[in-house]
Structure formats: C-alpha cells, structure tokens
SEROTI-221214 format. One record per atom (N, C-alpha, C): z, x, y; residue number from 1; residue in one letter. Coordinates in pm, 1 decimal. Layout:
# residues N
[rec [Z X Y] NUM 'A'],
...
END
This chain:
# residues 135
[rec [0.0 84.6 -117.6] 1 'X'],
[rec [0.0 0.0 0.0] 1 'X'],
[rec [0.0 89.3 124.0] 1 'X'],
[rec [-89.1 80.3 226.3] 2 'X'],
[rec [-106.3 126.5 322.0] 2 'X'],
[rec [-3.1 41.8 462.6] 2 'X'],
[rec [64.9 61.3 530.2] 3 'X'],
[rec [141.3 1.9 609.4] 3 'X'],
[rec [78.3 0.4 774.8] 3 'X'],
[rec [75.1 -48.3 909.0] 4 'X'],
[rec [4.8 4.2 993.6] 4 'X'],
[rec [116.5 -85.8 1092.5] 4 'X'],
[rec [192.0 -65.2 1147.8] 5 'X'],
[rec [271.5 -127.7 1293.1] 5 'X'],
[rec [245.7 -28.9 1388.9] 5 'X'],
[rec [199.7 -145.7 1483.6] 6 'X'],
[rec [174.0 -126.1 1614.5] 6 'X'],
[rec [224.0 -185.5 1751.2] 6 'X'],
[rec [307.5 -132.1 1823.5] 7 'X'],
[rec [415.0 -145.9 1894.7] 7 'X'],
[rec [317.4 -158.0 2034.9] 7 'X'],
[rec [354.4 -273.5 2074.6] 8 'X'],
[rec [287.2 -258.8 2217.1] 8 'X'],
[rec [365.3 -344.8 2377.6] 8 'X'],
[rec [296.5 -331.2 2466.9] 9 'X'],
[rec [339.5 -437.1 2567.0] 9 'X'],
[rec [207.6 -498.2 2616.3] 9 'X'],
[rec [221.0 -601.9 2713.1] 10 'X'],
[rec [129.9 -611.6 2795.2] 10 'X'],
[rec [84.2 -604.9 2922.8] 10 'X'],
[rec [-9.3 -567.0 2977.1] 11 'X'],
[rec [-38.6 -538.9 3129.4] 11 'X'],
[rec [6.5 -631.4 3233.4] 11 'X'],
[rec [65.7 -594.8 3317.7] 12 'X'],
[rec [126.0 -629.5 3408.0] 12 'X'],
[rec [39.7 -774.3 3476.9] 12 'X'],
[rec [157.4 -878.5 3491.0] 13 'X'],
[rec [5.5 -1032.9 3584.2] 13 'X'],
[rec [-21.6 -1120.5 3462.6] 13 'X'],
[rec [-6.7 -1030.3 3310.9] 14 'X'],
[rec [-58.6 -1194.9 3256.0] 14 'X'],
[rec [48.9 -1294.5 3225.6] 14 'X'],
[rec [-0.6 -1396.3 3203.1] 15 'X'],
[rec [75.7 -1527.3 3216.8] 15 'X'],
[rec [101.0 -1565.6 3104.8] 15 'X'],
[rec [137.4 -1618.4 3014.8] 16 'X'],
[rec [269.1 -1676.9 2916.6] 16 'X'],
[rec [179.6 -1737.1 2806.8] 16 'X'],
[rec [38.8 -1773.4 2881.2] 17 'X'],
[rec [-68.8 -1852.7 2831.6] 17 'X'],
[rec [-148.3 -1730.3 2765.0] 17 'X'],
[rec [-186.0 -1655.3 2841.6] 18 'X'],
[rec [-266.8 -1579.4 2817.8] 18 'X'],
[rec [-198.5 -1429.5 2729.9] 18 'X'],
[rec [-84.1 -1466.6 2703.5] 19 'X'],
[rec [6.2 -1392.9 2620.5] 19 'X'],
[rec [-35.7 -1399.5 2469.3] 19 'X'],
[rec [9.9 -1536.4 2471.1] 20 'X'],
[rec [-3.6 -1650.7 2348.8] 20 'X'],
[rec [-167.1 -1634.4 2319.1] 20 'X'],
[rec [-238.7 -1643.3 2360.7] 21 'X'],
[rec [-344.8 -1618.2 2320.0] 21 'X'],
[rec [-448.6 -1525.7 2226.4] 21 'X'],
[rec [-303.6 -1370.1 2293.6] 22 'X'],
[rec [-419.4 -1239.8 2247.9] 22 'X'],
[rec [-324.4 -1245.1 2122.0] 22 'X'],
[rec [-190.7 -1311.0 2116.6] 23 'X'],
[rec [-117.7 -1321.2 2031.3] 23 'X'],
[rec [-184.9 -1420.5 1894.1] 23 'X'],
[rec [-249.1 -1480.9 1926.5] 24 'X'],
[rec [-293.2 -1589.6 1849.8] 24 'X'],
[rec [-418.9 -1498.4 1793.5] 24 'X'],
[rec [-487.0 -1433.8 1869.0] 25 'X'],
[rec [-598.7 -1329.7 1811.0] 25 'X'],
[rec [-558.4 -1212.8 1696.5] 25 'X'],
[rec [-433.0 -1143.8 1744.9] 26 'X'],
[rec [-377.8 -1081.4 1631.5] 26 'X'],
[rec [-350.6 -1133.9 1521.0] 26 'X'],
[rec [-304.7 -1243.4 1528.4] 27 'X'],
[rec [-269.3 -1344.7 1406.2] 27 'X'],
[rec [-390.7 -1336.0 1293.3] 27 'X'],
[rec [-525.6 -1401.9 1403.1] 28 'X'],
[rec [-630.5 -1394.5 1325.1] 28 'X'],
[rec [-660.3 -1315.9 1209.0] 28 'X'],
[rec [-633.0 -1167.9 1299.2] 29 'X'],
[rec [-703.2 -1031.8 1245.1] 29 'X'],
[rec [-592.8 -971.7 1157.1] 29 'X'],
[rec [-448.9 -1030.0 1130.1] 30 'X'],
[rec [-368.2 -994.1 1052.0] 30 'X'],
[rec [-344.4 -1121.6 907.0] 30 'X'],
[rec [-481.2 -1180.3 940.0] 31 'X'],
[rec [-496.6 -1286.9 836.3] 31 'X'],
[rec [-616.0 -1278.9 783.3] 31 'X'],
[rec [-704.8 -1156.8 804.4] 32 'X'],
[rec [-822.8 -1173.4 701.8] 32 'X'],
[rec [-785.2 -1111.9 582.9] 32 'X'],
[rec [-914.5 -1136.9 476.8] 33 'X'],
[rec [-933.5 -1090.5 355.2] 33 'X'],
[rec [-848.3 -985.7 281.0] 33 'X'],
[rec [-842.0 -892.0 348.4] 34 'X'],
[rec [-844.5 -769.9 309.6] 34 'X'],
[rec [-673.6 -731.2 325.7] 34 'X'],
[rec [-613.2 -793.7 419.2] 35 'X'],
[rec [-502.0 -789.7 442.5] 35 'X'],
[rec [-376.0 -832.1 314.2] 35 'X'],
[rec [-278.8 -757.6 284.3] 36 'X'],
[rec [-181.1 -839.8 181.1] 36 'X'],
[rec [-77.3 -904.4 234.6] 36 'X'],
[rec [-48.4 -875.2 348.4] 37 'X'],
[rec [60.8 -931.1 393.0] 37 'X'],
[rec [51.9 -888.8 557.2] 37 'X'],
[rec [117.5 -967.3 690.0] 38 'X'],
[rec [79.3 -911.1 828.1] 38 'X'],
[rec [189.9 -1025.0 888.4] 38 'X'],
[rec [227.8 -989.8 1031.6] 39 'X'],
[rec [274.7 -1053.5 1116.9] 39 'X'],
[rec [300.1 -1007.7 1258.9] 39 'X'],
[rec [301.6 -1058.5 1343.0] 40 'X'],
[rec [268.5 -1039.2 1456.4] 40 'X'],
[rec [420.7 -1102.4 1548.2] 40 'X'],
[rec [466.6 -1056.8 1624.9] 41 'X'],
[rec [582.0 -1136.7 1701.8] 41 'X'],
[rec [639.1 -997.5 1825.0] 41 'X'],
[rec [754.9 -1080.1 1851.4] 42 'X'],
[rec [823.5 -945.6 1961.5] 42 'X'],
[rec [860.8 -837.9 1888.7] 42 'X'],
[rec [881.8 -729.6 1934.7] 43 'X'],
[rec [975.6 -621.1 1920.8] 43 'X'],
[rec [1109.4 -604.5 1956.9] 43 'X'],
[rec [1171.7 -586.4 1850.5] 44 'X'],
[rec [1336.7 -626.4 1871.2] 44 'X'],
[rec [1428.5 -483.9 1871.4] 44 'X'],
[rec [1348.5 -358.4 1861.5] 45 'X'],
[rec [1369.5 -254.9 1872.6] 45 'X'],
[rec [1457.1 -207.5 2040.9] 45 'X'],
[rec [1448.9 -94.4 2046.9] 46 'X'],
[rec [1480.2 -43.2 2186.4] 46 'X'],
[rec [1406.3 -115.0 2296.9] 46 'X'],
[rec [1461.8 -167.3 2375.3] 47 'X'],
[rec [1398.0 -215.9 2493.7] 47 'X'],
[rec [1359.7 -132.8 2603.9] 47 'X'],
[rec [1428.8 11.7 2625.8] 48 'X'],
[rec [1435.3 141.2 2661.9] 48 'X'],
[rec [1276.8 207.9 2639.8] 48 'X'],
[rec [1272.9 182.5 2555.0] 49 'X'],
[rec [1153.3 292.6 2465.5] 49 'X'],
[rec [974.5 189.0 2523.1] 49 'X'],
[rec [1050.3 45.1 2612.1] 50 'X'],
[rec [923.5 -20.4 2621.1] 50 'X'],
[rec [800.8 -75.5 2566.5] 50 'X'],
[rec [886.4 -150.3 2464.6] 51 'X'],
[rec [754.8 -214.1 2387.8] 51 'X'],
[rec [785.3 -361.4 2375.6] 51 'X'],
[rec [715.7 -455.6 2412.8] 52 'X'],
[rec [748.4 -578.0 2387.0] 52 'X'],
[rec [710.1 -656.7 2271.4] 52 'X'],
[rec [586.2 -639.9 2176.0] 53 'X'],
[rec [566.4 -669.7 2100.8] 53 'X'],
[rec [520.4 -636.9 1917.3] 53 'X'],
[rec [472.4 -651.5 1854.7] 54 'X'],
[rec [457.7 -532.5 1756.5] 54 'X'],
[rec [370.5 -608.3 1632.0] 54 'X'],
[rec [281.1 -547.7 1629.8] 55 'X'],
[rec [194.0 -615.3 1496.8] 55 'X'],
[rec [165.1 -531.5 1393.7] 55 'X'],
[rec [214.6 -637.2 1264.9] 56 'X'],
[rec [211.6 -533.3 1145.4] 56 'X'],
[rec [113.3 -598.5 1066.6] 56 'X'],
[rec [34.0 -476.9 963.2] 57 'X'],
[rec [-43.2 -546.9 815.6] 57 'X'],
[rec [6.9 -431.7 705.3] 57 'X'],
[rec [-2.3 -525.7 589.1] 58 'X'],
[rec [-4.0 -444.9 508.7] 58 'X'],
[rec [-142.3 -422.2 430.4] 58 'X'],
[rec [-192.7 -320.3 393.4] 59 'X'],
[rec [-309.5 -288.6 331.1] 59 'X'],
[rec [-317.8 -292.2 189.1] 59 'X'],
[rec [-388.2 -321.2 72.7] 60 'X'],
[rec [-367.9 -223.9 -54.9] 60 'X'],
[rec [-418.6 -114.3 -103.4] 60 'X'],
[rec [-536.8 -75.7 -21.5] 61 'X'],
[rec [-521.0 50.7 -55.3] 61 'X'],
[rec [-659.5 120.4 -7.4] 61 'X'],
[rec [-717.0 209.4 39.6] 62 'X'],
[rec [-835.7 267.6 60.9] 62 'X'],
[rec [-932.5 193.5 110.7] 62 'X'],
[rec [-989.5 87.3 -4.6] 63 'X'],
[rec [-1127.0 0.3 -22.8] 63 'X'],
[rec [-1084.3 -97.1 58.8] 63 'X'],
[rec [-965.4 -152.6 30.1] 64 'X'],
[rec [-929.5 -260.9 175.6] 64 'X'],
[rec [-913.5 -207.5 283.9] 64 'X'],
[rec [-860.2 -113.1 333.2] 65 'X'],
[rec [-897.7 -52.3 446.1] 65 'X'],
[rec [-981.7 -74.3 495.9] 65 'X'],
[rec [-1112.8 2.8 461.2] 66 'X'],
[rec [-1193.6 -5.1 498.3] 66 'X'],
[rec [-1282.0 -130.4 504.6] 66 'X'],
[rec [-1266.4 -216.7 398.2] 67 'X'],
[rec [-1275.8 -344.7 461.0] 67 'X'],
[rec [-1251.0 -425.1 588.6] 67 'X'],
[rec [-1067.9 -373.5 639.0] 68 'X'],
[rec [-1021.9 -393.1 737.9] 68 'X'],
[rec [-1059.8 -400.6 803.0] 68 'X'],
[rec [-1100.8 -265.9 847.1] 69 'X'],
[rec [-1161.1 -182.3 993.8] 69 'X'],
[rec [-1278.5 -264.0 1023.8] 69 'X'],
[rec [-1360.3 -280.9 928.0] 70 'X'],
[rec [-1498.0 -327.7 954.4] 70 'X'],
[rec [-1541.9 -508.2 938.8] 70 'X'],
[rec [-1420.5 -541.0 944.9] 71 'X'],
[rec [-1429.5 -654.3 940.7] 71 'X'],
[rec [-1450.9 -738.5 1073.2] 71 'X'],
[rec [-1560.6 -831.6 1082.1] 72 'X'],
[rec [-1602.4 -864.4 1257.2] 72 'X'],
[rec [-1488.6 -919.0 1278.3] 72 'X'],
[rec [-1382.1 -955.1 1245.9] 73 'X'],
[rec [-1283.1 -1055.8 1305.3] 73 'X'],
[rec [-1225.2 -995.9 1418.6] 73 'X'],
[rec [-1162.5 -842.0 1292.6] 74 'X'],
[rec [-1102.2 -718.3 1346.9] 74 'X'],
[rec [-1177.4 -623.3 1465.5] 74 'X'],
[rec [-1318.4 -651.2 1440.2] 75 'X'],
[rec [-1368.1 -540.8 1572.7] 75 'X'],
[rec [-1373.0 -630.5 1646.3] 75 'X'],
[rec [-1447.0 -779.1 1667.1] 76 'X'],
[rec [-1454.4 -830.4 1758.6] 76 'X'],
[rec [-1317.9 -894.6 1793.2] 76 'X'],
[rec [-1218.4 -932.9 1753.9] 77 'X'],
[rec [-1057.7 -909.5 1774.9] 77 'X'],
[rec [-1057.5 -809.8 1860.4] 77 'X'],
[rec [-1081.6 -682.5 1867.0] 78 'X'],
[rec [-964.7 -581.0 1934.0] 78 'X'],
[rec [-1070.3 -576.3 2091.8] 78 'X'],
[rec [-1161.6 -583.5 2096.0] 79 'X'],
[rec [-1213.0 -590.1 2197.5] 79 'X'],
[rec [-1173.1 -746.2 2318.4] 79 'X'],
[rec [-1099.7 -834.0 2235.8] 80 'X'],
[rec [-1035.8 -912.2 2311.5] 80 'X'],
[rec [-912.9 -864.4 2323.3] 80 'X'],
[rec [-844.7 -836.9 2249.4] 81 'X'],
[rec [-702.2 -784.2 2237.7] 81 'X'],
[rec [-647.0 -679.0 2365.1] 81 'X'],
[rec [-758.6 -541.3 2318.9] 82 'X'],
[rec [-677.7 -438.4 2376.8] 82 'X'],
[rec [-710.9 -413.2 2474.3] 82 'X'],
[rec [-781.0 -516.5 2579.5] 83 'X'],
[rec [-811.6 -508.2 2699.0] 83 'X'],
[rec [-654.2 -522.7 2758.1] 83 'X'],
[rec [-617.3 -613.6 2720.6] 84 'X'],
[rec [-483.9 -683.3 2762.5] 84 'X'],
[rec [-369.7 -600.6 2709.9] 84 'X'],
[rec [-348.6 -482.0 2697.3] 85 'X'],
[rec [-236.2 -379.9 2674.1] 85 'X'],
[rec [-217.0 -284.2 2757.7] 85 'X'],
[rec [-114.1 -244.4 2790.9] 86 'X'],
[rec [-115.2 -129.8 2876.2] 86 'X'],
[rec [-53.9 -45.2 2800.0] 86 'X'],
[rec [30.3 -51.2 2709.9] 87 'X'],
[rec [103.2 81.9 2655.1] 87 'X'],
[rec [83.9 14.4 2474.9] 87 'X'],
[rec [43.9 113.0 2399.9] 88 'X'],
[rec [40.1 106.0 2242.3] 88 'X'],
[rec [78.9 232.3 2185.9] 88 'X'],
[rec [178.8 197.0 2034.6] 89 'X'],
[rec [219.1 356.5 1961.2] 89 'X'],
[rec [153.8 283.7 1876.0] 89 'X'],
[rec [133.4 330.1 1743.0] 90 'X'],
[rec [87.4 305.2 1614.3] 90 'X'],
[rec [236.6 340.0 1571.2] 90 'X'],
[rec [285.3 327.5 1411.4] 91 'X'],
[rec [290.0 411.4 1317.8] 91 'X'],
[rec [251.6 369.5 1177.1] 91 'X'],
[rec [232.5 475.9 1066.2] 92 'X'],
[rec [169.1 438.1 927.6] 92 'X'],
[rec [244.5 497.8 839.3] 92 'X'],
[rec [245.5 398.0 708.2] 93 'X'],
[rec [329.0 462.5 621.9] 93 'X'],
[rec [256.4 391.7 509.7] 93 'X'],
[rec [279.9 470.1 361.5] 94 'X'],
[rec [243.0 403.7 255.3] 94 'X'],
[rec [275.8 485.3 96.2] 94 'X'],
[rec [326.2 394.3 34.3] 95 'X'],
[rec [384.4 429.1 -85.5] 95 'X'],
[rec [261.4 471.9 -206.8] 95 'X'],
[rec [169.4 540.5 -153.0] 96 'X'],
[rec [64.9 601.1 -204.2] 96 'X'],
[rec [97.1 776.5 -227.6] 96 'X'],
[rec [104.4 822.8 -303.0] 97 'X'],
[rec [151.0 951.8 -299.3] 97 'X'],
[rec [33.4 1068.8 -337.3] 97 'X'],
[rec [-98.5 1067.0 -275.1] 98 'X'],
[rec [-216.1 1082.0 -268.2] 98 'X'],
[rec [-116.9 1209.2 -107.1] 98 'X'],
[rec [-159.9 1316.1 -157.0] 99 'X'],
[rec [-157.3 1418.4 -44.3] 99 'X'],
[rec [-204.7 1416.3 62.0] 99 'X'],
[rec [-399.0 1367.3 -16.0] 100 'X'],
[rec [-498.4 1386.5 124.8] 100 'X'],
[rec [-520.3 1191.7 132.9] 100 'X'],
[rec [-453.5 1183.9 138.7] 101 'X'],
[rec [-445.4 990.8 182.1] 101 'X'],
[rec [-466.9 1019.0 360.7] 101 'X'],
[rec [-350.1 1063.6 408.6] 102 'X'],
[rec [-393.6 1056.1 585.1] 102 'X'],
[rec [-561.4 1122.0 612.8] 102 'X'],
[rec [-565.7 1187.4 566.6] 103 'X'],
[rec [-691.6 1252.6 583.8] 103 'X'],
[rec [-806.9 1142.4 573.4] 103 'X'],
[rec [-766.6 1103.3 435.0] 104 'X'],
[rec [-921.9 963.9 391.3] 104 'X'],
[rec [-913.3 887.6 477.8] 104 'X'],
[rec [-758.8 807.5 524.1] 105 'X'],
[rec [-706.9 727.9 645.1] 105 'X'],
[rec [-842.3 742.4 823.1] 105 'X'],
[rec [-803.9 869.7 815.6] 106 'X'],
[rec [-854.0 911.6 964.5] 106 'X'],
[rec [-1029.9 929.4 919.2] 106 'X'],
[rec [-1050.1 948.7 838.0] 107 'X'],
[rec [-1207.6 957.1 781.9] 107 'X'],
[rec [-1242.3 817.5 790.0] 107 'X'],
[rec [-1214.7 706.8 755.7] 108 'X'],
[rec [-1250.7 592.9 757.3] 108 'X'],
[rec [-1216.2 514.8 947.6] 108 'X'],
[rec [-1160.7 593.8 997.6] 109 'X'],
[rec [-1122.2 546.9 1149.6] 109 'X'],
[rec [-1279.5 652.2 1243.7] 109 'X'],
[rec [-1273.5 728.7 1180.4] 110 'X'],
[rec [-1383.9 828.2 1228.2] 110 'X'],
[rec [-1508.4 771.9 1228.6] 110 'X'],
[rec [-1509.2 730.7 1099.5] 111 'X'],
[rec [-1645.0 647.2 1017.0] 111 'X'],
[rec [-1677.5 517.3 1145.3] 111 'X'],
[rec [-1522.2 433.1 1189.9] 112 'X'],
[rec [-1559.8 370.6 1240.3] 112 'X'],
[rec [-1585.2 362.1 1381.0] 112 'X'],
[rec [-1599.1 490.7 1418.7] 113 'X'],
[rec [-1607.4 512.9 1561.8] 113 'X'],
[rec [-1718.1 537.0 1583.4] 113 'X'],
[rec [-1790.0 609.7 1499.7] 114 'X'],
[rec [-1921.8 685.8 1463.4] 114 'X'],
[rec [-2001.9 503.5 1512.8] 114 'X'],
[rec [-1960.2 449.4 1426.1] 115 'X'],
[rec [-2019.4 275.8 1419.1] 115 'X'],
[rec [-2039.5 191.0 1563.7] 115 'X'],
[rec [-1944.3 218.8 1544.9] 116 'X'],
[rec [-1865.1 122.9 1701.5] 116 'X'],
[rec [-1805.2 242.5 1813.0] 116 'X'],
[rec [-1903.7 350.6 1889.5] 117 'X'],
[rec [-1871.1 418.4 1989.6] 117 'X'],
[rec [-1799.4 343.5 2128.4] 117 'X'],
[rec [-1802.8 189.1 2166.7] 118 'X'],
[rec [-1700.5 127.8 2213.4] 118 'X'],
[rec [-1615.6 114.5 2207.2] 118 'X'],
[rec [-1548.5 94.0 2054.4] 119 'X'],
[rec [-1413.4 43.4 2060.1] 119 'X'],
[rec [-1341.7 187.0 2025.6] 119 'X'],
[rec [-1394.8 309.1 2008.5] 120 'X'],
[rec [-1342.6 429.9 1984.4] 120 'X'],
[rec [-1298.8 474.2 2097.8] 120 'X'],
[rec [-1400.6 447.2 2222.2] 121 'X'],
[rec [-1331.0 492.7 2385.1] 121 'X'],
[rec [-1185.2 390.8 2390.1] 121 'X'],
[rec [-1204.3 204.3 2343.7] 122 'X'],
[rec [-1115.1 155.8 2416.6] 122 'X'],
[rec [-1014.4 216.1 2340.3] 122 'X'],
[rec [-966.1 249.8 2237.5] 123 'X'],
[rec [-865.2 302.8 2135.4] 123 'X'],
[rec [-830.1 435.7 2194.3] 123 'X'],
[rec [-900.0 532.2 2222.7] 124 'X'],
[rec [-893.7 633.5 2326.5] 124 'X'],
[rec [-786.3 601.9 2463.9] 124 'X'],
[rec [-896.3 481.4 2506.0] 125 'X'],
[rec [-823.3 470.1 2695.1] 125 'X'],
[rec [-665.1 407.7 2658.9] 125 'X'],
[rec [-621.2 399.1 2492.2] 126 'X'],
[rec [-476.0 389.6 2509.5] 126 'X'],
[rec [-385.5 443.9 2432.1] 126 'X'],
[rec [-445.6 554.7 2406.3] 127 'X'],
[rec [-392.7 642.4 2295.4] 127 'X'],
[rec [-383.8 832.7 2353.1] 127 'X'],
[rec [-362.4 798.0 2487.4] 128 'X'],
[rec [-364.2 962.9 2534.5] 128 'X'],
[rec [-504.5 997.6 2471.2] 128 'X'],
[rec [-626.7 1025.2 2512.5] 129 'X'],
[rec [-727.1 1017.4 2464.6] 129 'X'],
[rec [-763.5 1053.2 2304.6] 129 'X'],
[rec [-692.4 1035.4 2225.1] 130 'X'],
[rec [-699.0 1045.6 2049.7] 130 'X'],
[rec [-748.1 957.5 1985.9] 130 'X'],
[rec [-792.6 926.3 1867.1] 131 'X'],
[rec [-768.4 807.6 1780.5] 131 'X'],
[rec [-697.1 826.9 1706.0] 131 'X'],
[rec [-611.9 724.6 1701.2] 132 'X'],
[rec [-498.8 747.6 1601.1] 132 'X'],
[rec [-541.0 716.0 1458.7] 132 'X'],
[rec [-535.5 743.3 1357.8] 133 'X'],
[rec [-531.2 701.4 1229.6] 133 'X'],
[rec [-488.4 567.0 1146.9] 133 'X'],
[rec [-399.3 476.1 1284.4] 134 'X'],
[rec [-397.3 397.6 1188.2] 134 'X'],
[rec [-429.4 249.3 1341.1] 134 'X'],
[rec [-520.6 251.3 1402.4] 135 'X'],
[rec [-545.3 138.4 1489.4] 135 'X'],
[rec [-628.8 62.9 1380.9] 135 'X'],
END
C-alpha cells in the first residue's frame, strides 16, 4: 500500500462556498478507481505549523498508482484544485519494503510531467520549485 497525505491551506479571500467546493473536488479524485481507501477534511494537527486542511489516499501498489496519476478526474481535478492553495507539504509512506519503491514512485510522477508539462509547473509553483514524489 502506497500512502500519500497532503497537508494544505487555502489562499487568502476565498469564501466558505468556494472552500466546499475544491473540497468536494478532492473528494472526487480521492474516490476514483484506483484508489483503496481516501478522505479529505481539516487538519487537526499543529495549527502553528499552518495547515488547514489535509487529503489522504491510499494506493495498492505501483500499477494503481499509476493509474492514479493519470486518471482525467485526477489531472483535470488538480488543475481546479491547486489553483486555490497557497501553502502544500506532501508526505508518503508505504508498507512495501521494495528499496527502490521511492525511486519507481518519482519515475511515474516524472512520467507524468513529461505528459502534462502544465500541471508539473503548477506542482512546482507550490512545492519550492520540486516535484514532490507523492502529489
């Protein structure tokens, strides 16, 4: 199982409506196919550390991954989504004990940048210019 939470807030001005909304989009994209399990809600963590919300999926393994990534829900999802963020961490974890697993991880995020040179900048414009391995 591949794990992927992503800790975020949102940009300053939007409204309660338009909260609920990009919220309702994550939902989507943490409810396709490929997904085993996902949820989306606040962050109940440090309030200090600045994150208001946090969306998780769980993966099973490689081939769903990459399903994931390339799934239109999910690309055309994040291009509504991550307009509306101002601050995002990732983190990834998974009870796969495969050495070069992060490696295949970031190969299949690579793969999809190569694809989609858009959503690799917007993942960039909020990631200190990187891609992270597990957006």
């Amino acid at each position: 199982m591949i794990v992927t939470m992503l800790r975020f807030t949102f940009r300053d001005g939007m409204t309660e409506e338009q909260k609920a909304e990009v919220l309702a989009r994550m939902r989507r994209t943490a409810s396709v196919e490929s997904v085993s399990f996902g949820t989306v809600g606040h962050d109940i963590g440090d309030p200090g550390e600045g994150y208001t919300h946090a969306y998780v999926v769980g993966i099973a393994d490689l081939a769903a991954l990459e399903r994931y990534l390339h799934d239109p829900v999910h690309v055309e999802g994040d291009f509504e989504i991550l307009p509306h963020v101002a601050k995002l961490a990732s983190i990834r974890l998974s009870d796969d004990t495969d050495p070069a697993l992060g490696e295949k991880v970031m190969a299949l995020h690579l793969a999809k940048v190569a694809k989609y040179p858009e959503w690799g900048k917007l993942i960039e414009s909020l990631s200190g210019g990187r891609i992270p391995a597990d957006a």
